[in-house]
N, C-alpha and C positions, 0 to 999 in steps of 0.2 A: 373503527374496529377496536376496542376494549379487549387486551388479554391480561392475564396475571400470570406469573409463574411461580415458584416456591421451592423452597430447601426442602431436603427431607423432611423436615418437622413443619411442612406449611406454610414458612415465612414466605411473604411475596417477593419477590427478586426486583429490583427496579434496574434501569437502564440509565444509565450516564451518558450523558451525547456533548462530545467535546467540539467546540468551534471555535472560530476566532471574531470581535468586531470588526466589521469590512469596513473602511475608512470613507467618509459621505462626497465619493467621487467618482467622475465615470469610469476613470481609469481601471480601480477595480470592480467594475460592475459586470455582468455576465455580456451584457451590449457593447463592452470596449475591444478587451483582447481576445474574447470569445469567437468575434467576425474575422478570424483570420484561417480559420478551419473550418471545412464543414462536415466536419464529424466532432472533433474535440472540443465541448463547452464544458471545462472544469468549473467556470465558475456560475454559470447556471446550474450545472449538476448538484456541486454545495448550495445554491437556496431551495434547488426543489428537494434536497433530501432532508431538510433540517425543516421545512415547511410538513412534508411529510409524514415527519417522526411525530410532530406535534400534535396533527389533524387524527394519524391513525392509534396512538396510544398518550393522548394526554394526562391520563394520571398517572400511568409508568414510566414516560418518560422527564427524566429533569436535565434543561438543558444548560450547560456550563460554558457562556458564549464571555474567552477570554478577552482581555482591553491589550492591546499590538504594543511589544517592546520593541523598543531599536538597540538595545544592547544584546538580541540574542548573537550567539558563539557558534555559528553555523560549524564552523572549523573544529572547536572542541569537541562538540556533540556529535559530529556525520562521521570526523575522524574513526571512531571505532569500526567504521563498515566501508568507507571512500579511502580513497586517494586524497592525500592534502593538497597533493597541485592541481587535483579538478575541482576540488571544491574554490580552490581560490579563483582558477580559472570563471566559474560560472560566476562568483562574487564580483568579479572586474569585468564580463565580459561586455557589461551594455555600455557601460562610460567608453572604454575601447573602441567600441562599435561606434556609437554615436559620435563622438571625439571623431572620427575618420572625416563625415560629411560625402558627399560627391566626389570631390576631389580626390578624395583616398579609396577610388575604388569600390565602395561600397554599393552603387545603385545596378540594380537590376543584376548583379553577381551573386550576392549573400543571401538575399531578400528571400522571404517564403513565399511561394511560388501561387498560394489562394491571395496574398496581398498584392500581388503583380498583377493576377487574374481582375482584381477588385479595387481596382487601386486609387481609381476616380472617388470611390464611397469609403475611401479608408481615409482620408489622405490629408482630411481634419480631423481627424482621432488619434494617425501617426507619423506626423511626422517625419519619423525616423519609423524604417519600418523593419518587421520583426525579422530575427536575425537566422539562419539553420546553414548548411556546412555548403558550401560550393564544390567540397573535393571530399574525401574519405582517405585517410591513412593506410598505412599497410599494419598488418596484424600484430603485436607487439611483438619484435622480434630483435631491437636494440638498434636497428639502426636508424629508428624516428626518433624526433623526438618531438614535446609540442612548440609549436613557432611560438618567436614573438608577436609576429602579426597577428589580431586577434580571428584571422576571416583563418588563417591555416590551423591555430590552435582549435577553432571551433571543429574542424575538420580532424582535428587528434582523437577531442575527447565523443563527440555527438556521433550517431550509428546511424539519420537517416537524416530526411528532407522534409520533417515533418513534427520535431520538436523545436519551435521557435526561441529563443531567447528575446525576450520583450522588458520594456522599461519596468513593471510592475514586477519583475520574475521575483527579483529577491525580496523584497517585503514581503511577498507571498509566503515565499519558503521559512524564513523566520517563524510567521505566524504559521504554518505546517510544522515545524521544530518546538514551538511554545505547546501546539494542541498534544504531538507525540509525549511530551514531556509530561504533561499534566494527567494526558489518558495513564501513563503506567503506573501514576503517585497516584490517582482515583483507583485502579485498579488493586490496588495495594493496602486499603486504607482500612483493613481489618485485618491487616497483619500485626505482628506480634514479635517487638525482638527477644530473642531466647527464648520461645517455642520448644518446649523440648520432645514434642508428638514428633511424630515419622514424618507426617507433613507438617510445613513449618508455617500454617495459616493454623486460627481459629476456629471454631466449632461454629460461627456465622458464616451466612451466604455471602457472598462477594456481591458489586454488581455488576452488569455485564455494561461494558464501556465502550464505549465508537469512537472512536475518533474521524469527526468528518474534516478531513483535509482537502485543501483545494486541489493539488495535484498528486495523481499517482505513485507509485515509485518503484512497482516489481522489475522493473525493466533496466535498472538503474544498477550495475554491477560497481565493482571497485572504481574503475577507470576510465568506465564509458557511461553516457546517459542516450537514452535513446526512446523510442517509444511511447510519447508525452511524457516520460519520466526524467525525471532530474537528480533527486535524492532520496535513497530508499528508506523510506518511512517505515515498513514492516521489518526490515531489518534493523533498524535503531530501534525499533519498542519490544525486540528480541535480546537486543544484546544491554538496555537500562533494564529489562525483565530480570535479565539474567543476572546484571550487576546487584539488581535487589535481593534475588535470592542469595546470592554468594553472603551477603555482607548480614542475611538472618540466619545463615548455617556457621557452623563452628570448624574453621579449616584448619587449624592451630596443630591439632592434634594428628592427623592422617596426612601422607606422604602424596597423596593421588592427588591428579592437578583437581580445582574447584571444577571445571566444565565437563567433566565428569563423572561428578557426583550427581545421583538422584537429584535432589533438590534444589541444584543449579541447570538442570535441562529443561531444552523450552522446546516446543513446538510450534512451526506456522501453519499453518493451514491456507492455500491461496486456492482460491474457488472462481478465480479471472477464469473467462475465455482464452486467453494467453499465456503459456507456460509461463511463468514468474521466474525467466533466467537472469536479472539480476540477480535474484535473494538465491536463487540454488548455486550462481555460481559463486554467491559471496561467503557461503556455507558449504561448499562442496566438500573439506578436506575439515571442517568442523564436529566433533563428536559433540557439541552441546548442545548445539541446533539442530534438532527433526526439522527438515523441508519437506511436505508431504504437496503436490501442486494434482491436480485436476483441471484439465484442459484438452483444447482439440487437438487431435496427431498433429506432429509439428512435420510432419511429410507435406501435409497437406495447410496448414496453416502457421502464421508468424507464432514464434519468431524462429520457425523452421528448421534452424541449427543445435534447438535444446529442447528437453522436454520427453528425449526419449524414456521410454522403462524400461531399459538395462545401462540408465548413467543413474546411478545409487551411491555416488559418493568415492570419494579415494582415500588412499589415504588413513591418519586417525577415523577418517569421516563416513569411512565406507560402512553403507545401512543405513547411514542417516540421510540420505535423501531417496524422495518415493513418490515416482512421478507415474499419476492413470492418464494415458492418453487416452481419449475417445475420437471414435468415428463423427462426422461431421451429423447432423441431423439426430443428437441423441433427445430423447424425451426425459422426464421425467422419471418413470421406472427404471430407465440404464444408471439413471447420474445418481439415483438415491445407492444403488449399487456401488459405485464408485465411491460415496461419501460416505456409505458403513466403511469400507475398505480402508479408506482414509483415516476414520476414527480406530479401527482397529487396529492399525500399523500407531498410530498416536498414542492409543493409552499401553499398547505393547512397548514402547519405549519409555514409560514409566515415568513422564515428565513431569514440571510443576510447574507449566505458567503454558499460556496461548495463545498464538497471533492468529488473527484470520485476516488476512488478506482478501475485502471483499469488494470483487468485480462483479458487474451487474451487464457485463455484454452478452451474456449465457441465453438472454430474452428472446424470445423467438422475434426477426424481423432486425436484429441491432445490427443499425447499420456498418458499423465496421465489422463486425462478423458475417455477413449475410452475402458480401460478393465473393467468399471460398467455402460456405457451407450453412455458419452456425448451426447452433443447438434450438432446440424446439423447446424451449422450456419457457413457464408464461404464468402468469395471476399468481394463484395460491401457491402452485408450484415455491414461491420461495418461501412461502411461510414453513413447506413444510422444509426443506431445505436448513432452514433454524433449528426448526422442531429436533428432527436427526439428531443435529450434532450436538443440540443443547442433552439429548437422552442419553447419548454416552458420557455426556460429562457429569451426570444429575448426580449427586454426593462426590465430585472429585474436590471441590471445593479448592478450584485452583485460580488465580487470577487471567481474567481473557480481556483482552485488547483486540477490538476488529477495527480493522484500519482499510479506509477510504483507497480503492485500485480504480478501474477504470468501469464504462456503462454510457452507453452514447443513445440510449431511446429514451430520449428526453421525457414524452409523456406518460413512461411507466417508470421511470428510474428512480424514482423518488420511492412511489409505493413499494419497489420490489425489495429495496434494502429496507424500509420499515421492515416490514415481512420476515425477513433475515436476521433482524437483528432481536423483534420482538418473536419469532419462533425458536429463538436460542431461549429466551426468556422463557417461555411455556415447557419446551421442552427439560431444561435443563433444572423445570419445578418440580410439583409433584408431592401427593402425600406418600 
């Protein structure tokens, strides 16, 4: 399928698709640490959606598949949204782990519990096998704190028994930090410094830019990772969005902090199946950040504790977060409702940059949504789901980053984010 989209004035919109080179080894291959879940394949989910993008819009899309640093600064970069001691924690946590052996306790305690189940068919691939919490902390309340031991620490920072810590974790993350970085300087790259319009872009379309990351990251707050999330991607391409616009406004002059100006506010948009309470609560007491999330009642579905719509923020923050819960079983016709709503609360906040947070569990049948309800939504459904939100944004000529969440129906997940990301494209064209 062939679309174009277009600025006001006709021009086509093309699609930026940020990836990383996967290094020529089984390790990261979708067949290594993929077989330790049978719902979470992050990394088959990145070849079928960058296979995808290519097959359903080959001459709108151009894909910018970057070469893997070992000097990226996981700690500099996450710092603006994490904890530095979890971050370091996840950086140290597999030499820790591994360094233990038998001896130290590690077998059949820490171990993820599909690896135990599988263990005969894993057991030349790992080794050492993939790591998740044995115990669970008490709520932060000052009288924990994280252990030395890395099996108590993982029990500080991790919220379930089903995000692993595996040998490949951090090279991955890297390359997830390299792709976020690159998405919001692409998204950028017809900016203008000393702009002196109202908005501080040019009078060219932007393009609309993906960022296909290998893992998740809505789920991922200050202090806790949870949920196959680790580090929150959508909230670091909110908060470099935002550093960009700060450093093309002129702050010299006016007394008001920068994250409150016009042209330093950013919106995320998260369209997961799953309330996106890392990023709301990493934003909750933030007036810069619009969090606008769309997901299932959290009464009835993960991560059940957040997500309501009457938690809109505190604080400086209060109004800026704007959470539609839905009923389990919504269609298409509800959710397009909910997504005007969404964009209407968005350009009502008057921002100038956008995250979208795009989960593709919403498919009717996906499997991690489907044994508490899921949503019925399916095929073209997502094209038009782009379309939407590309039509509210069509002349805002602001910079959008949509960033890789979660989608576990392997045989449509590819096509559904094409869909998504080229119906931003069309919609957001237009003579």
């Amino acid at each position: 399928m062939l679309v174009s989209g277009s600025n006001s004035k006709g021009t086509p919109l093309s699609i930026v698709v940020v990836s990383i080179e996967q290094p020529a080894t089984s390790a990261h291959s979708s067949g290594n640490n993929d077989v330790f879940d049978q719902h979470n394949k992050p990394r088959l989910r990145r070849e079928l959606i960058l296979s995808a993008l290519q097959k359903e819009y080959p001459e709108l899309v151009s894909i910018k598949s970057l070469s893997p640093r070992k000097d990226v600064d996981l700690i500099d970069l996450y710092r603006r949204v994490h904890d530095v001691n979890m971050i370091e924690f996840i950086l140290n946590a597999w030499t820790k782990w591994a360094a233990m052996g038998r001896d130290g306790g590690w077998y059949e305690e820490c171990c993820h519990p599909e690896w135990l189940k599988n263990k005969e068919d894993c057991k030349d691939e790992a080794e050492v096998p993939p790591m998740v919490p044995c115990h669970v902390s008490f709520r932060r309340d000052g009288i924990e704190r994280p252990s030395d031991n890395v099996m108590g620490a993982l029990g500080y920072y991790c919220t379930d028994l089903m995000t692993p810590i595996v040998g490949t974790l951090v090279e991955e993350l890297m390359g997830d930090a390299q792709i976020i970085e690159a998405a919001v300087d692409f998204a950028f790259q017809k900016m203008e410094p000393g702009d002196a319009n109202e908005s501080p872009v040019e009078s060219g379309a932007f393009p609309v830019v993906y960022a296909v990351t290998t893992h998740p990251g809505h789920h991922a707050n200050r202090d806790n990772f949870g949920g196959y999330c680790y580090l929150n991607n959508a909230a670091l391409s909110a908060k470099l969005m935002q550093e960009r616009l700060e450093s093309l406004t002129d702050i010299s002059t006016d007394s008001e902090p920068p994250n409150k100006k016009r042209k330093c506010r950013v919106a995320i948009l998260d369209i997961d199946y799953h309330c996106g309470n890392g990023t709301g609560s990493i934003f909750y007491r933030d007036p810069g950040i619009f969090f606008s999330s769309i997901h299932c009642d959290p009464g009835v579905e993960y991560p059940f504790n957040a997500g309501y719509a009457d938690q809109i923020g505190s604080e400086g923050g209060k109004g800026a977060t704007h959470h539609i819960p839905l009923a389990p079983g919504a269609t298409w016709e509800t959710y397009k409702i909910a997504i005007e709503k969404a964009m209407n609360a968005i350009l009502a906040y008057d921002v100038c940059g956008l995250v979208v947070s795009l989960g593709l569990d919403t498919y009717e049948g996906d499997s991690v949504a489907v044994n508490r309800g899921g949503f019925k939504l399916s095929g073209l459904d997502y094209l038009e789901i782009g379309k939407c939100m590309g039509k509210f944004m069509k002349g805002k000529n602001i910079p959008i980053v949509f960033v890789q969440e979660g989608g576990y129906k392997m045989d449509v997940v590819g096509e559904a984010a094409a869909h998504v990301v080229g119906g931003y494209a069309v919609g957001a064209g237009g003579d």
